[in-house]
C-alpha positions as MATLAB code, in Angstrom:
seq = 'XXXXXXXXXXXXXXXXXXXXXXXXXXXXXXXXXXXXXXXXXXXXXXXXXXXXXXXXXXXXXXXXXXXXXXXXXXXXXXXXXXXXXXXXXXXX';
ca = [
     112.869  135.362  223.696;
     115.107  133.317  225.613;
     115.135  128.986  225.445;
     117.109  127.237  228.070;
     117.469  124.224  226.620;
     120.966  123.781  227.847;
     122.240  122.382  224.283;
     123.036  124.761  220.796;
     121.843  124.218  217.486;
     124.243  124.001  214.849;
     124.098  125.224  211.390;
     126.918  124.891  208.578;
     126.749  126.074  204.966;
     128.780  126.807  202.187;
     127.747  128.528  198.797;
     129.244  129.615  195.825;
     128.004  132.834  193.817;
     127.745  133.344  190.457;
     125.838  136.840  189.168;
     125.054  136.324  185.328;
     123.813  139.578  184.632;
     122.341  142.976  186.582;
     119.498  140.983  187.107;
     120.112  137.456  187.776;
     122.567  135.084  189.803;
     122.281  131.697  191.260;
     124.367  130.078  194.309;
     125.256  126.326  194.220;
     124.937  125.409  198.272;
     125.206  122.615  200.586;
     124.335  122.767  204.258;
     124.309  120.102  207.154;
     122.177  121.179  210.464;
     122.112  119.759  214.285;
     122.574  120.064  217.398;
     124.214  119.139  220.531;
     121.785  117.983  222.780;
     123.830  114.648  222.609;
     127.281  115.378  221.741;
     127.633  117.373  218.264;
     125.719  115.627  215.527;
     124.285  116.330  212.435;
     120.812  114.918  211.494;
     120.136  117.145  208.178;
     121.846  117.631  205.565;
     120.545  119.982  202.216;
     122.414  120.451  198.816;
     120.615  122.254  196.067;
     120.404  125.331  194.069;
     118.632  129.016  194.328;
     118.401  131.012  191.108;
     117.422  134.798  192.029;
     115.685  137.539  189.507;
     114.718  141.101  189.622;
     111.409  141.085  188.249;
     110.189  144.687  188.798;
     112.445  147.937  188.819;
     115.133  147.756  191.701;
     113.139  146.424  194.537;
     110.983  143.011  193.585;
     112.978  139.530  192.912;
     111.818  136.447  192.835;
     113.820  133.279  193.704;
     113.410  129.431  192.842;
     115.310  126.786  194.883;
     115.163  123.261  193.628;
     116.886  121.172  196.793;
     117.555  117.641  198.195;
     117.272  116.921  201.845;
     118.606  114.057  203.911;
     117.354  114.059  207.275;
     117.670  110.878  209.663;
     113.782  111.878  210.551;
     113.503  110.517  206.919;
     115.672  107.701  207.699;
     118.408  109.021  205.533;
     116.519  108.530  202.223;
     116.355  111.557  200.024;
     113.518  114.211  199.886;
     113.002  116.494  197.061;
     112.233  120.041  198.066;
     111.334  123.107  195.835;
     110.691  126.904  197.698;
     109.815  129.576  195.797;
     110.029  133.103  196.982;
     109.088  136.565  196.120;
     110.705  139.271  197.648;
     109.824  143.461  198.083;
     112.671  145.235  199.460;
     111.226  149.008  199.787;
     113.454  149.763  202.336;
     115.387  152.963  201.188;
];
């Protein structure tokens, strides 16, 4: 769909990769998020770390993602965050 909300959201990242064996890696990453509905500003920012794992043959991982957020909604005080994810990727 289409939102004409005559600003863009912005979105920055950076990672770094690190595959420890076949069947797991992690990525250290950092992020900062906005928009620029004002000028361009950035009210979130995210550092943290996502460890990935193939848990069943070639096509089932699961990930874990301990993170800190910083977000002025928060008034710039730090927020623990922890996702978890399982993932089935049958297409072939």
């Amino acid at each position: 769909y289409l939102v004409n909300d005559d600003f863009f959201k912005l979105r920055y990242g950076a990672g770094l990769f690190n595959q420890v064996t076949s069947k797991f890696a992690y990525v250290v990453q950092a992020g900062a998020s906005g928009d620029t509905e004002q000028g361009p500003t950035f009210d979130r920012y995210t550092a943290g770390i996502r460890f990935r794992r193939q848990i069943y043959k070639d096509w089932m991982f699961f990930e874990i993602q301990p993170q800190m957020i910083w977000a002025e909604e928060y008034e710039w005080q730090h927020r623990p965050a922890l996702l978890l994810k399982l993932e089935a990727d049958l297409a072939d």
